[in-house]
C-alpha positions in Angstrom: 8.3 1.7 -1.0 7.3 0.8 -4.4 3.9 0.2 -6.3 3.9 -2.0 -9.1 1.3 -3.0 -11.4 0.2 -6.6 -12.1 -1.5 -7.6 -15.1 -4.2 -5.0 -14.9 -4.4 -1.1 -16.6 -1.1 0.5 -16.1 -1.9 3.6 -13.6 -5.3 2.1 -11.7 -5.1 0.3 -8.7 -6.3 -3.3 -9.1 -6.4 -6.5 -7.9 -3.1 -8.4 -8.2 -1.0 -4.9 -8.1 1.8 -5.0 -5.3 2.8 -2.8 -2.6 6.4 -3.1 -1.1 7.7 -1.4 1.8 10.9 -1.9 2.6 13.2 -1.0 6.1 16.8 -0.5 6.3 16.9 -3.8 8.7 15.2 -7.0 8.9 11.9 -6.6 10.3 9.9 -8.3 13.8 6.4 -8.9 12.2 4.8 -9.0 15.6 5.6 -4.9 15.2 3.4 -5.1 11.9 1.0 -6.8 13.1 0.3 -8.6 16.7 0.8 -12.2 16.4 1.6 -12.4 12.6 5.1 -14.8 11.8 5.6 -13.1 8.4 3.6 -15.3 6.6 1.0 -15.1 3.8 -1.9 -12.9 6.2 -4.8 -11.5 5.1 -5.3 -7.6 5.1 -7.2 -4.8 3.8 -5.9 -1.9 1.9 -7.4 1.5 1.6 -7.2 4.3 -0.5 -8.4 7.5 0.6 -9.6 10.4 -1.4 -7.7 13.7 -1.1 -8.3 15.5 -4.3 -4.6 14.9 -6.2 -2.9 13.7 -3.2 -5.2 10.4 -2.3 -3.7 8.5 0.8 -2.8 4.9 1.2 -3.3 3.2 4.4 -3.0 -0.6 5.5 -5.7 -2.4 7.7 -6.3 -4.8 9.9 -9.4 -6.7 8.3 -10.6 -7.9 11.8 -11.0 -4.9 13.2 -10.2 -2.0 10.5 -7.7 -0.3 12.3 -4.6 1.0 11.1 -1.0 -1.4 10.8 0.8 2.0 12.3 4.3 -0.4 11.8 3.2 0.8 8.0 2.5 4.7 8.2 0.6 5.7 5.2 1.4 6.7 1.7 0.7 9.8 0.2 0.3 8.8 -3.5 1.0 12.2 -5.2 -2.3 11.1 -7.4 -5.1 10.6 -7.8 -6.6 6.8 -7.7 -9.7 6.6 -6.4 -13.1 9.0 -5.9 -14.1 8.9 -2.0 -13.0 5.5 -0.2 -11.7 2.2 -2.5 -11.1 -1.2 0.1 -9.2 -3.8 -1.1 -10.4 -6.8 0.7 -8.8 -10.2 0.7 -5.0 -8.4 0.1 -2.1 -10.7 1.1 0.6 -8.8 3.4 4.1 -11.6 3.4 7.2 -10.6 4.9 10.9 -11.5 3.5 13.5 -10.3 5.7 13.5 -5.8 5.6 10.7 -6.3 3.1 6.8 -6.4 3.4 4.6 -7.5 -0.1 0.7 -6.4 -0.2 -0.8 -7.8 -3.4 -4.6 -6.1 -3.9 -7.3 -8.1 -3.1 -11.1 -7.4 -4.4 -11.7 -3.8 -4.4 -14.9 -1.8 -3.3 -15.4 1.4 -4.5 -14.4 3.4 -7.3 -10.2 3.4 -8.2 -9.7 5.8 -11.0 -6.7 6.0 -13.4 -3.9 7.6 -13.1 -1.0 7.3 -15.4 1.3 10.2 -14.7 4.9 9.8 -13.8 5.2 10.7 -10.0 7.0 9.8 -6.7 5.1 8.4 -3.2 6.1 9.5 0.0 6.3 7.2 3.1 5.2 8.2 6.2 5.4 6.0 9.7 6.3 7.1 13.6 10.0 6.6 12.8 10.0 9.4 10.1 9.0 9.5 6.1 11.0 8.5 2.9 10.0 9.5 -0.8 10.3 7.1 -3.4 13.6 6.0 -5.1 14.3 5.6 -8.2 12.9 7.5 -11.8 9.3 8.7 -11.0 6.7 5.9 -12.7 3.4 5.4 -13.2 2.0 4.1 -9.7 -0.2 0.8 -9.8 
């Protein structure tokens, strides 16, 4: 997994930043989310506040609950202060690879622009981001 920032502050979470996941096979997008093809869908990201650890979680925007095929991301930082939706986010899917670009956010993302490394965490286990550790966002 990998967050990269768009045209936006380096180290805030903003609208056009992207979040990639991405599986060591090709993935069945109906395991993501029910009925989805792979195509552009809508979705809402949240970030939760946990002090210097915040938590990044992927949602259904019909319902609000939790794309579990996802896991959650532990950010190792701290972006937001108490609850920041990003509504409107675009989820696509491109063989072993899932794209989230950030929507409109609600709430309060803060900056964070220290070097650091995510860690992955779904039903099938957890992975820590590769790579040097960068500026998230």
């Amino acid at each position: 997994m990998d967050a990269v920032n768009g045209s936006g502050q380096q180290g805030r979470p903003e609208t056009g930043d992207t979040v990639t996941f991405t599986y060591a096979g090709v993935v069945n997008p109906d395991l993501i989310l029910s009925g989805w093809d792979g195509s552009a869908t809508a979705v809402t990201v949240r970030f939760d506040d946990n002090t210097n650890d915040d938590v990044l979680t992927v949602r259904n925007p019909s319902d609000g609950s939790l794309l579990t095929g996802l896991g959650q991301i532990q950010l190792n930082g701290d972006y937001c202060g108490g609850t920041t939706l990003f509504t409107g986010s675009q989820m696509t899917l491109s063989g072993s690879t899932v794209t989230i670009v950030l929507g409109t956010a609600s709430g309060t993302p803060t900056r964070d622009p220290s070097a650091k490394d995510m860690a992955w965490t779904t039903l099938q286990g957890s992975a820590t981001e590769s790579g040097h550790p960068d500026s998230n966002f």
